[in-house]
Structures are given as C-alpha cells and as structure tokens.
N, C-alpha and C positions, 0 to 999 in steps of 0.2 A: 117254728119248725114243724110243728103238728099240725094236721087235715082237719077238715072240720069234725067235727062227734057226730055228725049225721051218716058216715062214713060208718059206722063200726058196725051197725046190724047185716048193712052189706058184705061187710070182712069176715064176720061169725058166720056167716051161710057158705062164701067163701071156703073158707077154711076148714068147715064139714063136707064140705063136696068134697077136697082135697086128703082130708084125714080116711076117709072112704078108701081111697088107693093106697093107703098106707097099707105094708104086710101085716097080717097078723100078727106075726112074730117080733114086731115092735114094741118097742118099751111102752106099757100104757100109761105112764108117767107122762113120756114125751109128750102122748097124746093129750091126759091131761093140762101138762104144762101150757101147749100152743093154746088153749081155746080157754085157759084162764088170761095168756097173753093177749086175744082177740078181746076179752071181755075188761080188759084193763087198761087199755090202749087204744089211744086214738087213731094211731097210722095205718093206711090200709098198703100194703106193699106185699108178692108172695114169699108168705113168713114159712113155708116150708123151706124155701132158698135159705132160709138163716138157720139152718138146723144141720148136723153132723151127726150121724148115728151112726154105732158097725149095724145093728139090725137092718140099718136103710142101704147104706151103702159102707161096706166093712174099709176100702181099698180110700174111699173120699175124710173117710171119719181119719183112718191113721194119717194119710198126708195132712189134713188142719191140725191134727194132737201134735203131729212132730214138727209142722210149717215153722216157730218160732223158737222152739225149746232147744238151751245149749246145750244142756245136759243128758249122754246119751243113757246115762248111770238108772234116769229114771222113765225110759221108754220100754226097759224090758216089759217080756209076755207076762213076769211073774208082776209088774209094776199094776195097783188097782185102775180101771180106767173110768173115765165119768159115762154115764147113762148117757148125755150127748152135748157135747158143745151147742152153746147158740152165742150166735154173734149178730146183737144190736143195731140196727142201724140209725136209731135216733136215740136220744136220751129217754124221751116216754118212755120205748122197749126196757131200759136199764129198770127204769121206777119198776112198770110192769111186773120184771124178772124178779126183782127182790120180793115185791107182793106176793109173787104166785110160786116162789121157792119157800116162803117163809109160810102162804097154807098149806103146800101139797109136803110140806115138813123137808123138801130137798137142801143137803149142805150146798153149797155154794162157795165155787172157787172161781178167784177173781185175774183175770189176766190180760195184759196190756203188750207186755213185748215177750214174754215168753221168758226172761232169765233168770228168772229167780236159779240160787246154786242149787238148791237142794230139792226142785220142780216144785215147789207148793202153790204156784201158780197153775196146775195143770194134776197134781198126784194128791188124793186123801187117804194116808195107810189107814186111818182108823175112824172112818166114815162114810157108811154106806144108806142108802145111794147119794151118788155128790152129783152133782153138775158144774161143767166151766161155761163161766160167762165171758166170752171173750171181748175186750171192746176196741178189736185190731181197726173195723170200721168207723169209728168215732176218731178222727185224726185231721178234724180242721182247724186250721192255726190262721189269726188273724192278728197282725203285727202293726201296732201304730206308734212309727216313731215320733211322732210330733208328742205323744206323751211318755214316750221311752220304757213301752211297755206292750207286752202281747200276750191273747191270750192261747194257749196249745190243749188242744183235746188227747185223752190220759192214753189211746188208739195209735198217736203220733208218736216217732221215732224220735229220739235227740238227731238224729243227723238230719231227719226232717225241717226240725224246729230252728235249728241251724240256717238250713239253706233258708225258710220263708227270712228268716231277720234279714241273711245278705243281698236276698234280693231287692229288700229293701233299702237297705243302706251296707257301703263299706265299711262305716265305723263304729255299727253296732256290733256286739254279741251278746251271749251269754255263759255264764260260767259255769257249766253243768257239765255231764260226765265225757270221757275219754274213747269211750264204746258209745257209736254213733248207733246203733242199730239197737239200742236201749228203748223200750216205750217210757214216754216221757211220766205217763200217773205213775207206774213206781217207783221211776229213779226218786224222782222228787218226796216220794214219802219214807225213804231211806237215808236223805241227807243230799246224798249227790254231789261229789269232790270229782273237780277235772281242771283241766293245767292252769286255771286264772285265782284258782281257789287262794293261793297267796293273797293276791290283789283285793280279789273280792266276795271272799268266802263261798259257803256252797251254794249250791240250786237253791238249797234251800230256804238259803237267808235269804234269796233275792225273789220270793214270793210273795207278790202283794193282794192274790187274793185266791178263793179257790171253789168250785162246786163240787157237790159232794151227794151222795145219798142216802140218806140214814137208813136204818132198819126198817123204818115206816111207809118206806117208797118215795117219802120229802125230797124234792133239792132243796139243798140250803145251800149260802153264798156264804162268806164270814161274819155280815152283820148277822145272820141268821143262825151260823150254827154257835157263835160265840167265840172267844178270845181262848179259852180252853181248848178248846176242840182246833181251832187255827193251829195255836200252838203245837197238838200232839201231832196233829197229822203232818207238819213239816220235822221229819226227823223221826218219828215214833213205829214207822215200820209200816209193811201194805198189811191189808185184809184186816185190821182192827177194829175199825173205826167208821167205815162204809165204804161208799164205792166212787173213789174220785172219777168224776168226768171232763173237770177241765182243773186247767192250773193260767193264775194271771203271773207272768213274771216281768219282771223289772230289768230292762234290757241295759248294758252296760257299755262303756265306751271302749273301742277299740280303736289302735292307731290304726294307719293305710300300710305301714309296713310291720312286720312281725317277722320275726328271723325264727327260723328252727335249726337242730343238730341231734347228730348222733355221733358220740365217740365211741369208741369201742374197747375196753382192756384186759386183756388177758391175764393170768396171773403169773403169767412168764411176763409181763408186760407190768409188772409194779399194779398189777389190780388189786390185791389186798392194802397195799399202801395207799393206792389212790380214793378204794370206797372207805378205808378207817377216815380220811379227811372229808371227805364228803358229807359226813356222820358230823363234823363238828362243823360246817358253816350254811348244810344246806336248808334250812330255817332260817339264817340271818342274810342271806343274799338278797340283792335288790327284789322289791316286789313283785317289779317285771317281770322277774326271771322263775320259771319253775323247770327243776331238771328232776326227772324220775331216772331209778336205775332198773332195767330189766336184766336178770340173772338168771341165766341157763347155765346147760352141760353145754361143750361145744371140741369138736375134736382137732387136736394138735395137726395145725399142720406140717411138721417135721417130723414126727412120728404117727402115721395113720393109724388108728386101731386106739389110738390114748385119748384120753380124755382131757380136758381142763374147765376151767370155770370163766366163764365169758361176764365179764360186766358192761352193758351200753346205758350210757349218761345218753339219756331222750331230754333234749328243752326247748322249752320255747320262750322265748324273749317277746314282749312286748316292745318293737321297738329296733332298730337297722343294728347292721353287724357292727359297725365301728363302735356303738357305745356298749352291747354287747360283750365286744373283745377288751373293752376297756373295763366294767364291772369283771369279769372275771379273770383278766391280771391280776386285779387288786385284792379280790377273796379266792379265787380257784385256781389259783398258775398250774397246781397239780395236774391240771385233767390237759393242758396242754393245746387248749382251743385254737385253731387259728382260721383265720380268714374264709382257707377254702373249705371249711369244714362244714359253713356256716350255707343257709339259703335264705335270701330272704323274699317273702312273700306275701297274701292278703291273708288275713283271720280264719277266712275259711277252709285255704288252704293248707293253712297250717295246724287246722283240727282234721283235716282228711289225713295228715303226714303224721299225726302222733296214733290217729286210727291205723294207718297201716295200708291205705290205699294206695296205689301207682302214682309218683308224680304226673305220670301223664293222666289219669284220673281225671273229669270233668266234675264239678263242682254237684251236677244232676246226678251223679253216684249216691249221693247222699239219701236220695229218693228210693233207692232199691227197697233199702230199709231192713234188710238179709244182714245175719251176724258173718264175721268173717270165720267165726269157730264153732265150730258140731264135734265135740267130744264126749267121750266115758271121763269124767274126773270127778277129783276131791280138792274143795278149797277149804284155807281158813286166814283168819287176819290175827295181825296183832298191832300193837301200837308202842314206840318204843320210845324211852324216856331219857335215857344216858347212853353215849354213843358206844355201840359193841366192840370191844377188845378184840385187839388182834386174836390173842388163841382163841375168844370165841367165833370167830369168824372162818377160822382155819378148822376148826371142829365144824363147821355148819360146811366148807366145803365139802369135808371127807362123807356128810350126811348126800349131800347131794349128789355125791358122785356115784352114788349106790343106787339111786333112781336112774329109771330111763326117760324120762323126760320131766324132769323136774323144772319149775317154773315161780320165780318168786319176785314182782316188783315192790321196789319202796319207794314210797310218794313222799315228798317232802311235805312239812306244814311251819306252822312262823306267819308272819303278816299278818293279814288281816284274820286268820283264822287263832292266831293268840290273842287277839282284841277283842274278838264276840265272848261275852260268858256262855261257860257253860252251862248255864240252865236257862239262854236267850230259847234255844230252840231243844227236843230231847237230845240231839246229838253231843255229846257232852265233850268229843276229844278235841280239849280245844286248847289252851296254855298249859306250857311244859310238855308238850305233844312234839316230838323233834321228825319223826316220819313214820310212818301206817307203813306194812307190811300185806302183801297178799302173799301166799302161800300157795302152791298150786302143782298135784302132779296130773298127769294127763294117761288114757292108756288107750289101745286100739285091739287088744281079745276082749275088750266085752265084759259079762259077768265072770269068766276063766279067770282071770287076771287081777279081778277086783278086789280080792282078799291081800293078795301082797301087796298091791298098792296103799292100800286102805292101811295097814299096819306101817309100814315105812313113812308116811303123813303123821300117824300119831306117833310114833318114836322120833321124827323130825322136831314136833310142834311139843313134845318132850324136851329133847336137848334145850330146845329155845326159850326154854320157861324161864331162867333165871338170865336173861337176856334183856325181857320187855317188862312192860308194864306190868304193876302188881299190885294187890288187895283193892278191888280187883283184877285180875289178867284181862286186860279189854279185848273188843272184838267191834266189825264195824257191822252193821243190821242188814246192809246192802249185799254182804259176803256171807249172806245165811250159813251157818253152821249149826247141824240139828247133833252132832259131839258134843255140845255145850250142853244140852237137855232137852224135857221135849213139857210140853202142858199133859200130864196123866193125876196129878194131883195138885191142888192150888198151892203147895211151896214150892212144888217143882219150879215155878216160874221165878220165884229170886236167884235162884243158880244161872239162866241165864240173861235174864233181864238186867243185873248189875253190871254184867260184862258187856252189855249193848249199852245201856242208858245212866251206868253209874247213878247218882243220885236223883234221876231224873224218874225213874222209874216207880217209884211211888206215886208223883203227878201221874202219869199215864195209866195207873190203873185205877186211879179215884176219877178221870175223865171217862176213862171206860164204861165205869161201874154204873156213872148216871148218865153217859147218852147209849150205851148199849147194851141194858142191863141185863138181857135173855142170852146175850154173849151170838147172835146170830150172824156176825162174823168173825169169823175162827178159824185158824187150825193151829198145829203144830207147835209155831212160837209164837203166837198172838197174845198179844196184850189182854190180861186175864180179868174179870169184874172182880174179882179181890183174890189177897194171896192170903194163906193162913201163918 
C-alpha cells in the first residue's frame, strides 16, 4: 500500500513549499507535526488535505469535529477542542502519527465512528494539547467467503461491513452491533452485542485476528502482538492498548429468510403484565429468536395531554413466520404475536429494520454511514440478574414519567452468550446475565437543560439499584459512563473497572502494564499500567 521511499525527499520539499502559505497564526505544533509526518512516511499524497485546524479554516475544522459525533453534550464552546484533527489515509500515516505524537509530546485521541457516549473519542477535559486521529478514511473491507471470513478496516461502519458481506453472499452475516453507523475498530473493542448475539455471541468472540499499533509505531497482527494482548483488546475498551487498524471476523451463517416484528403495549394494554413475563423467558427462548424491548413515554390516545408507558417487543427470528409463530405460542402467547405482525425478509434487511430505516430503504443506505441520532444526552447501563417485580416496575414507570424524553431498551442474553466464560474474552456479562439495560434520557436546550436532566438520570439509576446486578453493579464498556469515575489517581480505576470487567480486570491492567508501559494511550477510563 506504500510508494516507493525514494518519494519522501520529494514530499519534505513538497510539504515546505506548502507550510510556507500556512497563516502565521497557526498552530506550530501542526506545523511541526506534518513534517515529522513527511519524514516518517512513505506516502507522498497532499498531506495538508488531511489536516482540520480552526486556525486554518475555523467553519471546515467544526463540520469534521461534529461530522460523526452523537453526542451534542460534548460539542459545546465550553467543551476543550484538539489543536487539529488529521485523518490518515494509509496505515504508514497512522504509524507516522503515533511516532510524531509521542516526540512532539501531543496526547492523542483516537476515533473511528465518532460514538463514544461520553466523546472521548474526540474531547480531553484534562489534557492539553491533544490531537484526534481520526481513521474515518481507512474503511476497506474485503470479504472471502470461501473461508467465511473478512477482513474490515476500524474507518468502516457496521452497516458498511454488513452490506460488503451481502453483497457477497445472502447467507452470510455477522453478529455485531444494532447501530449501523458504528465505526467498526470500536464497536469491536468494546464487546459488541446485536440481534444474533443469542445464536452467536458477540463481535467479539467472532474475531479471528486483528492489526493494531503499538506505542512504538509497530503493526502487529496477533502472532505478533501475542495471545494477551489478542485477548484484551476484544472486549477490554478503545484507546488502551494502541490503535486498531483492522479487525479479521468470522462471518456466520444466516438463513435466506429472517422474519422481523414489532408489537407494541401500553400499559392500559396489560404492558406491565406482559414485560414482568418477558423478564422470565426471554434468555430461554429459541436461539433464533432475539426480541429487545424499547420503553418510552408515549401519549394516551384517549386522553391527549396524558402520558403512558409504551413497551415495543423488536425481534428478529432467524427463520420464516410460521416456525416463529409457533416458538412463541409455546414460550410467549403473552405478547399475542400473530401472522400479520410478522415480515419476512433477507438478513440484511432485517438489520436496516431493527436500525430503524424505511422499509422502502435500499440495502446502499447502509453506505451513507451517518448516525440516525444527533443529540444532547446522558446514558447508562445496567445488567440484570432476577426478573424486576411488578411494584418495581410501577415505581420505575412513575420515574419515567417525570422525564421528557426518557429512553430505556433491554437486550435479552441466554444462548450462546451463557456458554462463553467469562474470562473467554474481558467482557465478562456472560451466565446468569437474564438482559442488559441502556438507560437514556435525551434533551434539545442544550447546556440550559443539562443540569435537570443530568439529576433525574441519577435519581433514576438510583431507584434501580436494588433492582440489578450487584457487588458489583455492572456496566457494559461500549455505554461509557464517566459517573462511575474517572483515572485522577491509580485506585480510582478499581471503582470503575470492576463494573466493566468484573474479575477481568486485573488481566487487563498487567497486559497494559507490559505492552504499554509509559501508558501513551490514555484517557479518562482507560486501562491503567497498575492500580494501587
């Protein structure tokens, strides 16, 4: 993928002729940066194109800061910003970037799709100057099914990675996340649960190999960086451990038909009746079958002005409607499924359908690669163990009815995710796991607002404590929550490392310790070289 090296004296003159017309008023970092990038890089391409400054251009810097980022919480004026994006266009530039970050002393923030919850892909409250490397450019995926395996660069979307598999076959997939517009190097180093995760656990279990770049500028591949390092970085969180550039996955069989549905119930509608049962079968239901519940506020259509509590069972069946309707007579008659409720369709369209896309939607939607959500919010997770009692559940309505747009789904687990151990991968919620909770309220004033929101979240995530899981109260890595604590001193990190990694989290900081000892990828909640 790299030019010849006889190329780079030409690039350096290059690159000075063009540093020349930079303003004065330019970051001299920048300018440092590019011309240690010329002198560590093979590729000759114009590398000021890969650069985002406000000094250079204030109006092009903010559209790329905010192009990916769901979170509007951490765009404000008061939010730190990076001295300047640069986005990569081959792997060398990535080497390059950590070299020439790690001598001109710049932190370094790493970003693929832009979602992290709580921006740490893109925000360093307490490190200055930073830089984001973004590797939205790095997104070719090459798919061979003949060994049922493909590899995706970390740049690429999940809904990307999606379409290359179906356009190669109807009866491949893979079982990775729910949110298409995900860059695929994070999901995956987060865990990565979406509708097949029953069947066939997460993204992450189905990686069979992966490039990476250490602190040193190295790629290593997994014989290279070792079985340790393999290990943390499927499941152990982004920004720790270096800088994923690609991921090999293990593509999985899918039928030619796949049924999806939505029911809908109110609680004038037997909804508390019908999710109290849900709570006890949806782990043991066919593998096939995964049904999440999405729970909002939603208003009475008989009385306009009132409120109620909307419950929608989203699933998808591996598999046609009639054996569908027949698994869930047998375990769910509750939810009252029937025929027309059901659609049935290909794999991939039945991952546009739980995304949220138009049925009339074409499969190339998938390619836009754009989140369908740009909001101000606060999320959090929990993981829940013994199915929630009616009154607790009636008390979690009355919580909800007090937000304005409050937002909570629960993902089922069971199958094959009770068979993996948990200490296969860091991901550890794995048996006796009955379903994951996201937490989520939403708001549109902006930072006005943020304070009452932000309090009604944690009096929420209050009530629900003696509800979930406990010693400790889990949490999943993917659903960053900087509530939990943050790294300002080396025990800070057991407060929230047990509730990401449970027992797992001692491995990950003794892998830390020896492949990233100067700790030169960091922030907020990363993976610590030792705790005291």
């Amino acid at each position: 993928m790299a030019f010849a090296v006889s190329k780079r004296n030409a690039m350096a003159f290059a690159v000075t002729l063009l540093l020349v017309s930079v303003p004065l008023s330019s970051s001299t970092l920048q300018q440092d940066f590019m011309q240690c990038l010329v002198e560590n890089s093979d590729i000759a391409f114009p590398i000021t194109a890969a650069f985002y400054s406000p000094d250079q251009n204030a109006t092009l810097f903010k559209e790329e800061l905010e192009s990916t980022a769901q979170n509007l919480r951490y765009l404000t004026p008061s939010n730190p910003k990076p001295v300047f994006i640069f986005e990569p266009m081959y792997e060398t530039h990535v080497q390059a970037a950590v070299v020439c970050a790690k001598k001109l002393q710049l932190h370094m923030r790493l970003r693929s799709g832009g979602h992290d919850y709580e921006g740490l892909s893109f925000v360093a409250e307490n490190e200055t100057p930073f830089v984001v490397v973004d590797l939205s450019k790095l997104r070719q995926i090459d798919v061979d099914v003949d060994s049922n395996s493909a590899w995706a660069h970390a740049g690429a979307t999940v809904g990307e990675v999606y379409y290359r598999i179906q356009e190669k076959s109807q009866t491949h997939g893979f079982p990775a996340g729910l949110c298409t517009s995900l860059g695929i190097g994070g999901h995956l180093v987060g865990g990565a649960y979406g509708s097949m995760m029953r069947k066939f656990g997460l993204g992450a279990d189905n990686v069979l190999d992966a490039r990476i770049i250490d602190a040193n500028g190295k790629i290593l591949d997994r014989a290279a960086m070792g079985e340790d390092v393999f290990w943390a970085i499927r499941g152990g969180g982004g920004g720790s451990f270096g800088v994923i550039l690609a991921w090999k996955i293990k593509l999985v069989p899918v039928p030619a038909t796949v049924t999806v549905f939505t029911v809908t119930k109110t609680l004038e509608q037997d909804g508390t009746k019908v999710l109290y049962k849900w709570q006890q079968v949806a782990d043991k239901l066919d593998e096939d079958l995964f049904i999440r519940v999405i729970i909002q506020t939603a208003s009475k259509t008989t009385k306009p002005g009132n409120r109620t509590i909307s419950t929608s069972y989203q699933g998808q069946f591996l598999g046609d409607s009639n054996r569908l309707i027949q698994v869930m007579q047998k375990s769910f008659p509750e939810l009252g499924l029937t025929k027309k409720d059901c659609m049935e369709t290909s794999w991939i369209r039945s991952v546009m359908y739980i995304a949220g896309f138009p049925n009339s939607a074409a499969p190339e939607a998938l390619l836009d690669g754009k989140s369908l959500f740009k909001s101000y919010f606060k999320a959090k997770s929990d993981f829940v163990e013994e199915p929630i009692p009616v009154e607790g559940l009636e008390g979690l309505w009355k919580k909800l009815l007090q937000e304005d747009s409050p937002l909570t789904i629960w993902n089922p687990y069971g199958g094959m995710m009770s068979r993996i151990p948990e200490s296969e991968t860091p991901f550890p919620h794995r048996k006796g796991t009955l379903f994951k909770i996201q937490w989520l309220s939403s708001w549109s004033d902006g930072k006005a607002g943020e304070a009452r929101h932000m309090k009604w979240m944690r009096e929420m995530y209050s009530y629900m404590e003696k509800y979930v899981s406990k010693n400790p109260r889990r949490a999943y890595v993917n659903y960053r929550d900087l509530d939990l604590g943050v790294n300002e001193e080396e025990s800070d990190a057991r407060e929230w490392g047990s509730k990401y990694f449970k027992g797992n989290f001692e491995r990950l900081v003794k892998i830390k310790g020896e492949f990233d000892p100067e700790n030169f990828f960091r922030h907020e909640q990363s993976i610590p070289t030792k705790i005291g």
